[in-house]
C-alpha distance (Angstrom), angle and dihedral (degrees) to the residues before:
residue distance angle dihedral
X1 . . .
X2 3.80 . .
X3 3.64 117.2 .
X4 4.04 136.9 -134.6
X5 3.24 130.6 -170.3
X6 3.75 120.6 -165.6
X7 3.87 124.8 -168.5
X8 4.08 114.7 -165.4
X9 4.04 119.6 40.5
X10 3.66 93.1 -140.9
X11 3.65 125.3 131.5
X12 3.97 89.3 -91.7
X13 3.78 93.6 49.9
X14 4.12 92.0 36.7
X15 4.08 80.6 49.6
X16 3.70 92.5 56.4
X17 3.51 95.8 39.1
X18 3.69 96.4 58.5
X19 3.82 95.1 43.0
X20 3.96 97.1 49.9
X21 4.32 81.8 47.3
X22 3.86 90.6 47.9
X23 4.14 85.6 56.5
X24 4.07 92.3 43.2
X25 3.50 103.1 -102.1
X26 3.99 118.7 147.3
X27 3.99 100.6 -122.5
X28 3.71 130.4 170.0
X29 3.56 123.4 -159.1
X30 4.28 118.8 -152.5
X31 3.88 120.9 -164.4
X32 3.49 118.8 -174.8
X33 4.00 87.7 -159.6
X34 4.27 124.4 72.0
X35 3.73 84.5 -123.6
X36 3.75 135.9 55.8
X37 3.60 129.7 -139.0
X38 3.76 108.3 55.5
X39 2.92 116.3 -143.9
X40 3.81 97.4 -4.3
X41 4.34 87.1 55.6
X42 3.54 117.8 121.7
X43 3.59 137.1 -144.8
X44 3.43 147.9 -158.1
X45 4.14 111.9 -88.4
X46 4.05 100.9 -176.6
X47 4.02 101.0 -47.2
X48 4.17 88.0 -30.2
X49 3.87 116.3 103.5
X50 4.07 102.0 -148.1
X51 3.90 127.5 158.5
X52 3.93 124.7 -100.3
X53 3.46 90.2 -123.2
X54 3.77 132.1 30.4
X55 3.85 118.8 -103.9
X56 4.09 130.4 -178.5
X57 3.58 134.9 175.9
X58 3.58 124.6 -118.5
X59 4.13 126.9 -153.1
X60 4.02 84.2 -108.6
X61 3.60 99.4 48.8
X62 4.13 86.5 111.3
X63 3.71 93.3 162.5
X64 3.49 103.4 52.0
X65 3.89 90.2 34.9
X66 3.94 88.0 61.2
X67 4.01 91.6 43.5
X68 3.60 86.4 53.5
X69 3.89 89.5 58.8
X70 3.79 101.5 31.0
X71 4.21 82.4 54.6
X72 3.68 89.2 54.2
X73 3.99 94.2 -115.3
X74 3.46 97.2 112.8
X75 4.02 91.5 119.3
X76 3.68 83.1 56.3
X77 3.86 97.2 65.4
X78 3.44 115.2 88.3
X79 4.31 127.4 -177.3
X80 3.86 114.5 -144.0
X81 4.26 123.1 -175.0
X82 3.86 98.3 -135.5
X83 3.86 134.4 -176.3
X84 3.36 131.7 -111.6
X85 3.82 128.6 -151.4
X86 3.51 148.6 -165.8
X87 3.83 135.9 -150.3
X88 3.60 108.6 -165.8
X89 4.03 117.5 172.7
X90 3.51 102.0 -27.0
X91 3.75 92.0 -43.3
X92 4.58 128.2 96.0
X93 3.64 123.8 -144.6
X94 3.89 129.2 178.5
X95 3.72 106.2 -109.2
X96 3.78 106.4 176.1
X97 3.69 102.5 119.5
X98 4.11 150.8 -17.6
X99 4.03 97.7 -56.1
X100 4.03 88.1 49.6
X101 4.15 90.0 51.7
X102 3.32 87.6 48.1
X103 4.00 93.6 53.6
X104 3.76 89.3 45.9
X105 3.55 106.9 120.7
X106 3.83 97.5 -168.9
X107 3.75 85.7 83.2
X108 3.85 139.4 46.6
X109 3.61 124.7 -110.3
X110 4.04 97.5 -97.1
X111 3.91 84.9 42.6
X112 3.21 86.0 55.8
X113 3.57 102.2 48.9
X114 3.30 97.7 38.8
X115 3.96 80.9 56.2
X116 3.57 94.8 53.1
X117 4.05 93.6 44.6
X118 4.22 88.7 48.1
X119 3.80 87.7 52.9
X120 3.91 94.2 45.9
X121 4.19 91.0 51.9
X122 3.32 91.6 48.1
X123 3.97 94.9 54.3
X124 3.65 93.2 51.7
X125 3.90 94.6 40.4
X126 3.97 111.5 107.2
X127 4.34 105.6 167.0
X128 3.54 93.4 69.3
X129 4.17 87.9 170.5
X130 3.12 93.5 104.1
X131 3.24 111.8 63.6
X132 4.29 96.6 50.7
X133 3.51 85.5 104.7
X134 3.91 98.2 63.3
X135 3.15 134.1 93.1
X136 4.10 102.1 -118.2
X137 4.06 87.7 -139.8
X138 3.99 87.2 55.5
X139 3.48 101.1 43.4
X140 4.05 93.0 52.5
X141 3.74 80.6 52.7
X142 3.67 103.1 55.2
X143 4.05 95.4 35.2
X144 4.35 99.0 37.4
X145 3.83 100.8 21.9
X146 3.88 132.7 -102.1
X147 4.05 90.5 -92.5
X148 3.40 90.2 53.1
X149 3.42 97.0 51.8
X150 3.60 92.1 40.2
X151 4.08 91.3 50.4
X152 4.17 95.3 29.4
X153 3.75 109.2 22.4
X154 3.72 116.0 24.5
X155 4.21 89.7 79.1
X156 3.73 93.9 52.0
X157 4.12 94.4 50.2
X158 4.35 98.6 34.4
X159 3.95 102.4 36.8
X160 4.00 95.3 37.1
X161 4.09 94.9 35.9
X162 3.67 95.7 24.0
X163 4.17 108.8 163.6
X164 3.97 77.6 17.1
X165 3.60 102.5 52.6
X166 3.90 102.2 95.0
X167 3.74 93.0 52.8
X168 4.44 108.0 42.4
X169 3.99 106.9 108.7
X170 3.59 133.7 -104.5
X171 3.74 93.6 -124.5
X172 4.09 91.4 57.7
X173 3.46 83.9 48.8
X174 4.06 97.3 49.1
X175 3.68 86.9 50.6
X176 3.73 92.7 55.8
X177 4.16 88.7 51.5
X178 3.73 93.1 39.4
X179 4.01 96.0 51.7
X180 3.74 98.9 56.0
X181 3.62 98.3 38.1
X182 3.68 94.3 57.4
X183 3.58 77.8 64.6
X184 3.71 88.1 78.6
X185 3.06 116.2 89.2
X186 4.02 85.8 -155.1
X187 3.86 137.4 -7.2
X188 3.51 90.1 -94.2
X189 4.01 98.5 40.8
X190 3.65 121.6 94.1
X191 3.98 123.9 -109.5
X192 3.78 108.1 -80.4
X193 3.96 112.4 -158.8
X194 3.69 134.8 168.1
X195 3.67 144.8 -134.6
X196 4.04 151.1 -178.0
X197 3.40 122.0 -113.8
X198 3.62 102.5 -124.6
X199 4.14 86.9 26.1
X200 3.63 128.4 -123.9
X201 4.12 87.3 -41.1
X202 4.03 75.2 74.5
X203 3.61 89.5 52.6
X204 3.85 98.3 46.0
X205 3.80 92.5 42.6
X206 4.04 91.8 44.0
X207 4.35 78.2 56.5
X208 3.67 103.5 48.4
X209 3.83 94.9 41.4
X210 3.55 89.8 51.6
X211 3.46 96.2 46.6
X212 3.62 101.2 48.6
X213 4.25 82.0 46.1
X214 3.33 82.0 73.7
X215 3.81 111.4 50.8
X216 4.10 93.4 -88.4
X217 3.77 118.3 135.5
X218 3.78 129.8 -136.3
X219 3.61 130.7 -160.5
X220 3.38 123.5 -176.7
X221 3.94 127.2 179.1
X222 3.70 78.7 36.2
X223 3.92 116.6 124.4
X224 3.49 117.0 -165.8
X225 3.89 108.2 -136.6
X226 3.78 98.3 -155.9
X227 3.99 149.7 -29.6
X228 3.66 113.1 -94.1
X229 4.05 121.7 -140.5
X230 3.58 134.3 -179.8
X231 3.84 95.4 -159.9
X232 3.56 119.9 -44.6
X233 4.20 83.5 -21.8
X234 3.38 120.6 98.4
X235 3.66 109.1 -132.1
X236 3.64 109.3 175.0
X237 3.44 154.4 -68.3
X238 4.03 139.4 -68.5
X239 3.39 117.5 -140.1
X240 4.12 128.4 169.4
X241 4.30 86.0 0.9
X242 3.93 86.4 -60.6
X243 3.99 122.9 112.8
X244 3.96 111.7 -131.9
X245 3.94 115.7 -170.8
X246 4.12 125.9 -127.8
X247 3.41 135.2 175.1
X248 3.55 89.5 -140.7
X249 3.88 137.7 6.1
X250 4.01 124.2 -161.1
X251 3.66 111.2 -163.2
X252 3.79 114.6 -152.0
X253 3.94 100.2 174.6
X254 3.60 132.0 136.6
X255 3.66 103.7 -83.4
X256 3.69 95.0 -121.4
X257 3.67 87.3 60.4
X258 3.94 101.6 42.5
X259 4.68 92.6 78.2
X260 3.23 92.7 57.8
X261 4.19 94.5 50.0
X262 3.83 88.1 45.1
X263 4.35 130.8 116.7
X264 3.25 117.1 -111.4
X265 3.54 120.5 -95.4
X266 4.20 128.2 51.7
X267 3.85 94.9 77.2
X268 4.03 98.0 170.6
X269 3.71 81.2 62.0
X270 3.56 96.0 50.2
X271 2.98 89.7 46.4
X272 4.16 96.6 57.2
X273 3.58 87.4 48.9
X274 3.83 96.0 57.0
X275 4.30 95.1 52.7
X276 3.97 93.6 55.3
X277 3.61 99.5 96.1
X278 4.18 136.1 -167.5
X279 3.08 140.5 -169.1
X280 4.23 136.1 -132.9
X281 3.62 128.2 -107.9
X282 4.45 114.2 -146.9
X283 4.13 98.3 -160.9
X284 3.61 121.8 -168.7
X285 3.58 114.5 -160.8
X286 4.36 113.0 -162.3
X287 3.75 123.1 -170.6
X288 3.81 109.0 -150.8
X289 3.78 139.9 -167.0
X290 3.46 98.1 -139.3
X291 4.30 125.3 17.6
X292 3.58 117.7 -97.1
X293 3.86 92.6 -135.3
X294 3.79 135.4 -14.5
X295 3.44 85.6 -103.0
X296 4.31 129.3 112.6
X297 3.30 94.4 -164.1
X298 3.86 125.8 22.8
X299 3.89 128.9 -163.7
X300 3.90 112.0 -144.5
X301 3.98 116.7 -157.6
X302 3.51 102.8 150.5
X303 4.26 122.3 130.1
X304 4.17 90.3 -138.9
X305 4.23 86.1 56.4
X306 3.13 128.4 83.4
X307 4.20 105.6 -167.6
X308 3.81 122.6 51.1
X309 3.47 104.7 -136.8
X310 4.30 144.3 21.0
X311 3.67 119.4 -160.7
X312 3.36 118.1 -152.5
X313 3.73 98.7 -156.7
X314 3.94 100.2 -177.9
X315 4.00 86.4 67.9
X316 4.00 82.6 69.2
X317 4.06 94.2 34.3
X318 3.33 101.9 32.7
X319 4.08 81.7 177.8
X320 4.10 106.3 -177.7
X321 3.72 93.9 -133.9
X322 3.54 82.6 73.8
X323 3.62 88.8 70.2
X324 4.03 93.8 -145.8
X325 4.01 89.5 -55.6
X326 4.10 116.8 131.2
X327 3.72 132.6 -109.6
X328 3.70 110.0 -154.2
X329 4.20 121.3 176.1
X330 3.99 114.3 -161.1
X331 3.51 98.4 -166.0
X332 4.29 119.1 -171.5
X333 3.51 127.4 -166.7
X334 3.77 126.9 -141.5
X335 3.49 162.8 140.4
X336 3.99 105.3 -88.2
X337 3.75 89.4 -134.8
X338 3.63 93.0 61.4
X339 4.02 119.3 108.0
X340 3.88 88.2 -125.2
X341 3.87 91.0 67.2
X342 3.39 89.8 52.7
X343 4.23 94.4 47.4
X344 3.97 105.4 114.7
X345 3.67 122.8 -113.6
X346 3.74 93.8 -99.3
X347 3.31 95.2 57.1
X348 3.82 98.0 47.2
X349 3.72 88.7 52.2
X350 3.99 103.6 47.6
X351 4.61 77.6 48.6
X352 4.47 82.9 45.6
X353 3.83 91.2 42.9
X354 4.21 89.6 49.4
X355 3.55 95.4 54.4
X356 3.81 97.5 36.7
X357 3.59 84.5 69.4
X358 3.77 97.9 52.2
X359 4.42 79.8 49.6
X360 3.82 84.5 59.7
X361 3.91 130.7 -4.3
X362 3.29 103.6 -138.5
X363 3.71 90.9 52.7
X364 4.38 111.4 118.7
X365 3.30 135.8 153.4
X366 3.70 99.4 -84.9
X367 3.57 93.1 75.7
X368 3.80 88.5 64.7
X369 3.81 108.4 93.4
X370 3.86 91.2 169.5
X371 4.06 142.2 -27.1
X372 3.78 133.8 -163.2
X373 3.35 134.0 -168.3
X374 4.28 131.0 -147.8
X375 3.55 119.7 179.7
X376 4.24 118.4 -161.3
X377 4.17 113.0 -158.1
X378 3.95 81.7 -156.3
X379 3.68 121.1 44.1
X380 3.36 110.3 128.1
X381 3.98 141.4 27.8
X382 3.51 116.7 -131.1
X383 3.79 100.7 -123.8
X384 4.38 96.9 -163.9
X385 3.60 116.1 173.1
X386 3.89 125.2 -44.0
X387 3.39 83.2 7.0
X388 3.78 91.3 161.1
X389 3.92 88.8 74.4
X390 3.92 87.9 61.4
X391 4.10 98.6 38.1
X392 4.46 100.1 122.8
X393 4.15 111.2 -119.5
X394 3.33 118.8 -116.8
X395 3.82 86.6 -127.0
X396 4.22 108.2 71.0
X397 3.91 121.1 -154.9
X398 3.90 83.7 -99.1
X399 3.90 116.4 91.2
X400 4.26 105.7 -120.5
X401 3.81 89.6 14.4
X402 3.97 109.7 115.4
X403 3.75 124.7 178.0
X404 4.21 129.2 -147.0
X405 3.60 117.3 -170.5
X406 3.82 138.8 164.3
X407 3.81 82.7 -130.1
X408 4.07 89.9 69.7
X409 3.79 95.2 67.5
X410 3.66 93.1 62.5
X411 3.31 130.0 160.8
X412 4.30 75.5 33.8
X413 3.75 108.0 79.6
X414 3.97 112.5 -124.4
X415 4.16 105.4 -67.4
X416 3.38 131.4 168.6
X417 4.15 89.0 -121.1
X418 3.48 87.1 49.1
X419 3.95 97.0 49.0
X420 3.73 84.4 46.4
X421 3.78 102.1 55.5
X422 3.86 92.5 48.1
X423 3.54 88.8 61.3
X424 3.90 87.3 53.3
X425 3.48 89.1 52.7
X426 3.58 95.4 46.2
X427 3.96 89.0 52.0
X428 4.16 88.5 53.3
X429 3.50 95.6 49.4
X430 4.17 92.6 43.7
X431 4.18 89.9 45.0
X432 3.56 83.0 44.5
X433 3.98 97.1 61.9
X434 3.78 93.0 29.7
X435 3.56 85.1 65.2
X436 4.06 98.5 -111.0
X437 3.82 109.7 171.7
X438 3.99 97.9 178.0
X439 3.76 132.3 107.9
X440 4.04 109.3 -92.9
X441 3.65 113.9 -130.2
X442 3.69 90.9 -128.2
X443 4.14 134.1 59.6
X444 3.95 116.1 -85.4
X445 3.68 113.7 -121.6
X446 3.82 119.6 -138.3
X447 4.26 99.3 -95.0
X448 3.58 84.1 -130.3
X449 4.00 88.9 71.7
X450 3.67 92.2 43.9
X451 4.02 123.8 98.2
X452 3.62 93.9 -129.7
């Protein structure tokens, strides 16, 4: 029996593993952490199982919307309409769709149309090619207006980017405007999102179970020491100082993590791999006794704050063990050198509990049953201009050595859906050089849309 090896228990590398078990392959999965997931795992928040990081479903999400089905979960997808906010100088405005922009009074009425029309273009937009070149902080300019990007945009690009901000790409930027409005199901609708009951730790325990239903193996607390060649072959893998043989490995790793795993041998690729950079995300997650504002997800622009943005998940999963109480993530993007990923969780939340006050007066400590906070070293991909030129194939200059990598959805941000369908298309390009002649259990993509 042909057999896989699969290093990272992620949703890409659960993904894979389930698929290549579905057709009868032999796979083992490795996870260096006690948990699987990544950064869609889950843990334990007093009695309430709740992910790390926050997670929703949008009306394009295809891939995961299909997994969802072809798991048998379907009746555990739900679709909510949810409100968006936005705190602008000590002041909050709705902000969930065309009448709200056009009620904003932050900006003039021709800002505000020219907003609205920007917005619009971009949601219908599909060749995003041309706009790798550009500067993202430009293009908002020229197509929403410089007070709207100053008022709307600028906190989004120079707090999550920082050092980065000047340099990201329009076309990762697009994607991010595109995605959500799509959610719309008109201008002048509302954002309508989805979710699992039970979350993604539904998702990533639907995977394993399956998986090991079917004869696959699972490791965790297992860290795979490096990726074996004979060659330009991939061979195997060594794990705990002890070689174990596959027919085919699929890496899906944090890029930062992949050189260092790597044969010897192909050093201009190494090489690539080592100058795409990322950056860290510090998320606090607050349980409340009342919600902060009516709001799911909430814009911050305001000089005396230092995030740009609280999402109040339990407006989306209103789950009823929560027993009315509020889920709210304050997520922070940075380099993971920087002092503030380092600043301990006391001193993040005194800084939180400030500013949640200036969100909403009444707002004081007593509200705060509880708050964690999880910190990621590599979140997100730094996606600089014609970034598509750099983006890592799926295929590696080793024979049976296949790479997945947040990287590869570019210009979509990292997404579950997105995470999902590379593993697919890792799968199809490994059955296709293992000599697999069967029908997949999954729709072929064009092999001009796949990172190979």
């Amino acid at each position: 029996m042909t057999r896989v090896g699969i290093v990272g228990g992620g949703v890409s590398g659960l993904m894979a593993a389930w698929e290549l078990s579905e057709l009868g392959f032999e796979v083992e999965l490795f996870e260096a952490a006690p948990v699987l997931g990544g950064l869609a795992s889950s843990f334990d928040f007093d009695g309430f199982r709740i992910e790390r990081f926050y997670h929703f479903i949008c009306r394009t999400d295809e891939t995961l919307i299909r997994t969802i089905d072809r798991l048998g979960l379907h009746d555990r997808l739900h679709w909510k309409q949810t409100r968006t906010g936005f705190f602008y100088e000590g002041r909050h405005f709705p902000f969930s769709h065309g009448l709200d922009v056009l009620r904003f009074s932050p900006l003039s009425w021709p800002e505000k149309l020219r907003f609205a029309w920007g917005v619009y273009r971009a949601s219908r937009m599909t060749d995003w090619h041309s706009l790798e070149g550009q500067p993202a902080k430009q293009w908002l300019i020229d197509t929403l207006g410089p007070k709207a990007y100053e008022v709307v945009w600028d906190p989004l690009l120079r707090i999550k980017f920082d050092r980065y901000h000047d340099d990201i790409s329009a076309a990762w930027m697009w994607h991010r405007i595109h995605r959500v409005a799509r959610s719309r199901t008109s201008p002048f609708a509302g954002e309508r999102f989805g979710y699992l009951e039970g979350g993604s730790d539904l998702l990533v325990g639907t995977l394993s179970e399956k998986t090991k239903a079917n004869g696959g193996k699972i490791h965790l607390s297992t860290r795979v020491e490096a990726i074996a060649a004979e060659g330009n072959r991939c061979t195997g893998l060594r794990v705990g100082g002890e070689f174990r043989e596959f027919d085919a490995v699929i890496c899906a790793l944090p890029l930062t993590l992949v050189p260092q795993l790597l044969p010897e041998g192909a050093p201009e690729y190494r090489s690539a791999l080592e100058k795409l950079e990322s950056i860290g995300v510090v998320c606090m997650i607050l349980r409340l006794r009342h919600p902060l504002t009516k709001d799911f997800w909430l814009n911050v622009n305001d000089q005396r704050i230092s995030f740009n943005g609280v999402i109040q998940y339990s407006h989306l999963n209103d789950d009823p063990r929560l027993e009315g109480r509020t889920i709210a993530y304050i997520p922070f993007y940075l380099d993971r050198g920087h002092p503030r990923f380092q600043y301990s969780d006391e001193l993040l939340y005194d800084e939180y509990c400030a500013a949640l006050s200036i969100l909403n007066p009444d707002f004081d400590r007593g509200w705060v049953e509880g708050y964690r906070v999880f910190r990621a070293p590599h979140a997100q991909p730094i996606c600089g201009l014609d970034f598509s030129d750099r983006v890592p194939r799926i295929r590696t200059p080793w024979d049976h050595l296949y790479m997945i990598e947040s990287t590869q959805l570019y210009p979509a941000d990292r997404i579950i859906s997105g995470n999902l369908r590379l593993a697919q298309d890792a799968v199809t390009i490994a059955l296709g050089e293992m000599g697999y002649s069967g029908r997949l259990p999954f729709p072929e993509r064009d092999p001009s849309d796949i990172p190979a």
